[in-house]
VMD Tcl script that draws the C-alpha trace (Angstrom):
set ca {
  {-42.14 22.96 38.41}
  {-39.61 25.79 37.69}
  {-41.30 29.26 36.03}
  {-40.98 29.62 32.21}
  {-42.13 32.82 30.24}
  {-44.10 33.44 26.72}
  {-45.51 35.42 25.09}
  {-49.60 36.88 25.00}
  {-49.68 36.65 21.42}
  {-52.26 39.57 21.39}
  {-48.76 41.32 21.45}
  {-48.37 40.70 17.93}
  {-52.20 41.03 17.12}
  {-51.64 43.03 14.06}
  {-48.80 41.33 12.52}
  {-51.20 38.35 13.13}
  {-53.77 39.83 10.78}
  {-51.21 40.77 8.20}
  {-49.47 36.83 7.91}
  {-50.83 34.83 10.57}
  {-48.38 32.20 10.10}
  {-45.20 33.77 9.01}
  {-45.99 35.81 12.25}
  {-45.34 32.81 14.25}
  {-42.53 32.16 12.84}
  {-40.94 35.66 13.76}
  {-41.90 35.15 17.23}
  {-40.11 31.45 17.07}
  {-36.89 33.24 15.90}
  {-36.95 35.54 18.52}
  {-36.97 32.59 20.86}
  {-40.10 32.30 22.55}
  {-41.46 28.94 22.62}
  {-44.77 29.02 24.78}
  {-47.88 31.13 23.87}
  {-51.01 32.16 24.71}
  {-53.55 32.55 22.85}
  {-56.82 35.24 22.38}
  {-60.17 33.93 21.91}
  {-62.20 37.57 21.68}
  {-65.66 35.78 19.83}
  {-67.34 33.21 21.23}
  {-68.92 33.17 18.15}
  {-65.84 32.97 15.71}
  {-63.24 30.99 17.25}
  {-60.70 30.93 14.50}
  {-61.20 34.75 14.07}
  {-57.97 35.45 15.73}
  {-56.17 32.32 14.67}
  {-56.10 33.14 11.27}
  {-59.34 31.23 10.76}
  {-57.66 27.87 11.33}
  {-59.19 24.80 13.22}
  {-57.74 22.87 16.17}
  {-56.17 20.79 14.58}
  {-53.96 23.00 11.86}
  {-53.56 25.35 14.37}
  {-51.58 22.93 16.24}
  {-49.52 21.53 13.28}
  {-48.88 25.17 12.96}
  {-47.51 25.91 16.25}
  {-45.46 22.28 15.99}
  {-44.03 23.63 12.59}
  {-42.18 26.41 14.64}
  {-41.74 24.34 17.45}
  {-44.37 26.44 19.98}
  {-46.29 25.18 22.30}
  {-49.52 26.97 23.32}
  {-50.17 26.54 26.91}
  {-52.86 29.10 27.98}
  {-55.52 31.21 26.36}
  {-57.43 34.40 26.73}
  {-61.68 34.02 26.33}
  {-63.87 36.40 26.51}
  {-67.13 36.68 28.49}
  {-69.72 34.56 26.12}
  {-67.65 31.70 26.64}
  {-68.60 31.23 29.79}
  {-72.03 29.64 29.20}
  {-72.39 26.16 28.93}
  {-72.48 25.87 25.21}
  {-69.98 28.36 24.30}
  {-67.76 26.68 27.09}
  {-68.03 23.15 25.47}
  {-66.79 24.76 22.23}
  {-63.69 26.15 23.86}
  {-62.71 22.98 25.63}
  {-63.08 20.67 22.46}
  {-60.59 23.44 20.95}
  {-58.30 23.57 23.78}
  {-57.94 19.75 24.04}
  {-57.28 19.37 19.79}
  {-54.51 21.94 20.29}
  {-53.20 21.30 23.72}
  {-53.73 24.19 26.12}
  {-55.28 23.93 29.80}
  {-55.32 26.69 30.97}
  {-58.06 29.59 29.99}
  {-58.39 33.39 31.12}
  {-61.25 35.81 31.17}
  {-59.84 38.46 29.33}
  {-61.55 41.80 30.72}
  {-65.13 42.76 32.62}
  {-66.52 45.63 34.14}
  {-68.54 46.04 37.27}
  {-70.63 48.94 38.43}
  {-71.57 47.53 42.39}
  {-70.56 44.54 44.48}
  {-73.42 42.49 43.10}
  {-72.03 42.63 39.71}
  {-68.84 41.18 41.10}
  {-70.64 38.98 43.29}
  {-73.02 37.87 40.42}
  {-69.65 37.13 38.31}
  {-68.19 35.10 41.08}
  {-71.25 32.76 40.68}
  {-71.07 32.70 36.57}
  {-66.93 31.85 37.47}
  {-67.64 28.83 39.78}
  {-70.00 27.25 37.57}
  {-67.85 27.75 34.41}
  {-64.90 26.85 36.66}
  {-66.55 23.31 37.23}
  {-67.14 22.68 34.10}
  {-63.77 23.32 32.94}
  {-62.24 21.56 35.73}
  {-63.93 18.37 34.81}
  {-62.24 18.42 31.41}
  {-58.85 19.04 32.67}
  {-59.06 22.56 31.96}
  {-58.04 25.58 34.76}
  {-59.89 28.59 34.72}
  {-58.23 31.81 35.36}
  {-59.60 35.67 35.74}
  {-56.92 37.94 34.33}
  {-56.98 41.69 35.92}
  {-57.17 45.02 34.80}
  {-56.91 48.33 37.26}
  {-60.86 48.15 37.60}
  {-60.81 44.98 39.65}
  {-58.88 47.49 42.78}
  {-61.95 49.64 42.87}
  {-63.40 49.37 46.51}
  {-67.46 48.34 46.97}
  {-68.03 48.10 50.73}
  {-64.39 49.25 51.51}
  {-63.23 45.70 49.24}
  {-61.90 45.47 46.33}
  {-64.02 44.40 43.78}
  {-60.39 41.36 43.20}
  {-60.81 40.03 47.05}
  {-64.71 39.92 46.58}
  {-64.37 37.43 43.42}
  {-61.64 35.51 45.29}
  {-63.73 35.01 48.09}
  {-66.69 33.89 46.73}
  {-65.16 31.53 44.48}
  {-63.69 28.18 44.88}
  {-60.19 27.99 44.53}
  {-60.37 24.53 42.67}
  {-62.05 26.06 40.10}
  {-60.94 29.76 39.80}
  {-57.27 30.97 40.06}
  {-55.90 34.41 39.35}
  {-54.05 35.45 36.02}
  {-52.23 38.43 37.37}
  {-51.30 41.27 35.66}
  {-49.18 42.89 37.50}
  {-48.70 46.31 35.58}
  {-52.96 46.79 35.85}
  {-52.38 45.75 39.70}
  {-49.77 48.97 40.06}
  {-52.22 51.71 37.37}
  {-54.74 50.37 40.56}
  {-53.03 51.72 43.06}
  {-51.36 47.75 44.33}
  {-47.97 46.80 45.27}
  {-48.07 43.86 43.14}
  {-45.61 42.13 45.37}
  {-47.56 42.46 47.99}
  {-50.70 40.96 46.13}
  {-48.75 38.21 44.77}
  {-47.97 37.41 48.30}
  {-51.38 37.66 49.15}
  {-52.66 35.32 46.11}
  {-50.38 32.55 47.53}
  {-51.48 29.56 45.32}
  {-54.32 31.15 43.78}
  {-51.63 32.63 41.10}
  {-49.47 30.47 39.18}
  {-49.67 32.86 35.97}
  {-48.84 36.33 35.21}
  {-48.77 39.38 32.80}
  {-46.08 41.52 32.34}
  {-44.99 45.04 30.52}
  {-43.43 48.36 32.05}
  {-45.02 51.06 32.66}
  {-43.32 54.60 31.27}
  {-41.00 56.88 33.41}
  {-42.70 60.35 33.59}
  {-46.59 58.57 33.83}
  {-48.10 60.40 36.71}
  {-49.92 59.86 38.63}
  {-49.79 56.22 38.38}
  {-52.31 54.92 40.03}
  {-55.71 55.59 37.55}
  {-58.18 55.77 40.04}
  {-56.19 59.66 41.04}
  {-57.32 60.41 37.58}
  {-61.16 59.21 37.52}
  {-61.97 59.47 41.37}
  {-62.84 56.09 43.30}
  {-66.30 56.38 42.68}
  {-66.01 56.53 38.66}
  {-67.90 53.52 36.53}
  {-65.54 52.57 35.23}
  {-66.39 50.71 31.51}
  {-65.10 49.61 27.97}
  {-65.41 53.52 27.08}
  {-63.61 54.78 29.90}
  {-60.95 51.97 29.40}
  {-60.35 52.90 25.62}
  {-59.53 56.32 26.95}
  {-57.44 55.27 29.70}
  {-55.59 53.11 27.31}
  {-53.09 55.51 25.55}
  {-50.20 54.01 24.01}
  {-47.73 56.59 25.89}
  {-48.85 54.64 29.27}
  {-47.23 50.91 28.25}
  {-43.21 50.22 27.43}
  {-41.20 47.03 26.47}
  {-40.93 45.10 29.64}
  {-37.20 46.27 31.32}
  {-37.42 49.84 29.96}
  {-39.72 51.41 32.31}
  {-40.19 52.06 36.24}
  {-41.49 48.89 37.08}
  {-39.42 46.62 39.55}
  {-39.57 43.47 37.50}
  {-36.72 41.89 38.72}
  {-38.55 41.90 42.36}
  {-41.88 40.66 40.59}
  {-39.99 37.91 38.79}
  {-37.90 36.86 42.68}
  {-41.47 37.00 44.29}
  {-43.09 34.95 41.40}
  {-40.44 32.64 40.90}
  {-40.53 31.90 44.58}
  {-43.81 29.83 44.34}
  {-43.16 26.30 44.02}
  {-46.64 26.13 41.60}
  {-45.38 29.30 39.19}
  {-45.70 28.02 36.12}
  {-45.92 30.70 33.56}
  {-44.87 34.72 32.81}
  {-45.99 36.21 29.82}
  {-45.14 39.17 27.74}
  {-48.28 41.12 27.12}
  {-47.22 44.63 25.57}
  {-51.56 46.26 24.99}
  {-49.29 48.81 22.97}
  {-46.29 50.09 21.35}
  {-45.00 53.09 19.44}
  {-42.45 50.49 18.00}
  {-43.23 47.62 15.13}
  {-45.02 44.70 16.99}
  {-42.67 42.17 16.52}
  {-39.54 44.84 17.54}
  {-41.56 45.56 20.62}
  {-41.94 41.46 21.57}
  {-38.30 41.01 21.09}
  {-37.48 44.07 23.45}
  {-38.91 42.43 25.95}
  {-37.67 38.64 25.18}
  {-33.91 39.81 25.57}
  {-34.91 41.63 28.50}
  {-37.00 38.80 30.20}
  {-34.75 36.03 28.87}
  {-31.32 37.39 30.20}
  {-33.77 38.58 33.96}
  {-34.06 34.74 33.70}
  {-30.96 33.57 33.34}
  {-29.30 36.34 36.39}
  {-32.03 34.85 38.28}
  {-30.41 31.02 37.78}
  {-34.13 30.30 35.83}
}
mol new
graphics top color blue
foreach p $ca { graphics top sphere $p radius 0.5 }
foreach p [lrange $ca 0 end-1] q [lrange $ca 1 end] { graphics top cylinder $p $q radius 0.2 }
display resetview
C-alpha cells in the first residue's frame, strides 16, 4: 500500500461550527480527499459532526467526494458501552481506524493502568474490524523509571490490538528525533500527524521549560499550547521531507495527516498552506 495524506479535520474545527457542510466542501476544493474525524464526547457523538448521524454524515462526505478513513475518540469511549457506540458509527460511515486523542499520567502505574484499559478496548475493536491507535502528545516522552511513559504503553500492550498514531511535531516539543522513533515503532506506526513547528521557538524541547519531574495535565497543556508554537506544515524548522522519506519507507504506511492545533491565519487558509506544501513534498518524493 503506497502512503496517502489528509487532513485532521479538527484543523478546521471552527469553520466546522460556523457551516459544517459548506466547510467540507472548502476542504474538497482544496484537494484533500481523506479525513479524519474528532469524536471529543462520548456522550454526544454528532457534536462535532454537525449533529449528523452515520448515515448523512457519509452521504455528506460522498457529496464532496471524501472519504473518512480514521477518527480521533476521546477517553470515555473506551468502555465497553461507549465503545459499541463508536464502532456501529464507524462501520455506517466507513472508517477503521480510531485514535485516543490525548491523556495524562502522573506515575508509571497510570501508564501501566492505561495499557490494560488499551488492550481490552483494542480487542474489542479488533473483533469488529476496527484498529485502535494512541495518538501522542510531548507528555508521553516523560521518563518513570528512566522509560518513557510511550515505550511503557508499547510494551505492555499487544501489538494486534494497539498501534501508534504518531505525531511527530509532539515527539520533537518532547525532546525525540522523530526519525529515530519512527524507526523504532517499525510496524507499530502506519499513521501520522504532521505541522511545523516555528523558527525562533526555544527551547524546543518542553520538558527544558517545566523540568522532567513536572505533572504534567490538561492545565499545564492549555498553557503550553500557545498559538505562536505551531506553523503551516513546510514553513517552519521541522525536517519534513526526512519524516515523509522515513514514513514513506514502510511498506504498511498508510496515512499522513495535516493536523495544524493552531493558526494566526483563517482555518481553511492555514489547511491549504499545508496541502500545497504536502501535496507537491509528495509528488518530489514520486508519491
Amino acid at each position: 500500500m503506497s502512503v496517502e495524506f489528509g487532513l485532521q479535520l479538527y484543523s478546521v474545527r471552527d469553520e466546522l461550527v460556523k457551516d459544517f457542510s459548506g466547510t467540507l466542501e472548502k476542504v474538497a476544493a482544496i484537494g484533500y480527499r481523506n479525513v479524519e474525524l474528532f469524536f471529543h464526547d462520548a456522550n454526544n457523538i454528532g457534536g462535532t459532526v454537525g449533529g449528523l448521524g452515520p448515515e448523512a454524515l457519509k452521504k455528506e462526505f460522498e457529496r464532496f467526494g471524501l472519504k473518512a478513513v480514521s477518527a480521533h475518540i476521546d477517553l470515555g469511549f473506551l468502555t465497553p458501552e461507549n465503545a459499541e457506540k463508536i464502532i456501529a458509527y464507524a462501520k455506517e460511515v466507513g472508517f477503521t481506524s480510531v485514535a485516543i486523542a490525548i491523556a495524562f499520567y502522573s506515575d508509571k502505574q497510570e501508564a501501566l493502568a492505561m495499557s490494560a484499559k488499551l488492550n481490552q478496548a483494542g480487542k474489542l475493536f479488533n473483533e469488529h474490524g476496527i484498529q485502535l491507535y494512541y495518538h501522542n502528545h510531548f507528555e508521553e516522552f516523560q521518563k518513570f523509571d528512566n522509560q518513557y511513559v510511550m515505550d511503557i504503553i508499547l510494551e505492555n500492550t499487544d501489538e494486534q490490538f494497539v498501534k501508534l498514531e504518531f505525531d511527530t511535531y509532539w515527539a520533537i516539543r518532547g525532546g525525540v528525533d522523530p526519525i529515530q522513533y519512527l524507526q523504532k515503532l517499525g510496524e507499530r506506526c502506519d499513521l501520522i500527524h504532521q505541522k511545523d513547528l516555528p523558527a525562533g521557538v526555544a527551547p524546543v524541547n518542553l520538558f527544558e521549560v517545566i523540568g522532567e519531574d513536572a505533572k504534567i495535565d490538561m492545565d499545564l497543556m492549555i498553557k503550553l499550547h500557545q498559538i505562536d508554537y505551531f506553523t503551516e506544515a513546510g514553513q517552519g524548522v521541522m525536517d519534513i521531507p526526512a519524516i515523509v522519506t522515513e514514513f514513506s519507507s514502510k511498506p504498511e504506511a498508510r496515512y499522513l495527516f495535516i493536523e495544524q492545533d493552531w493558526t494566526r491565519k483563517n482555518q481553511l487558509e492555514s489547511v491549504e498552506i499545508s496541502f500545497n506544501y504536502i501535496s507537491k513534498l509528495f509528488r518530489d518524493l514520486g508519491l
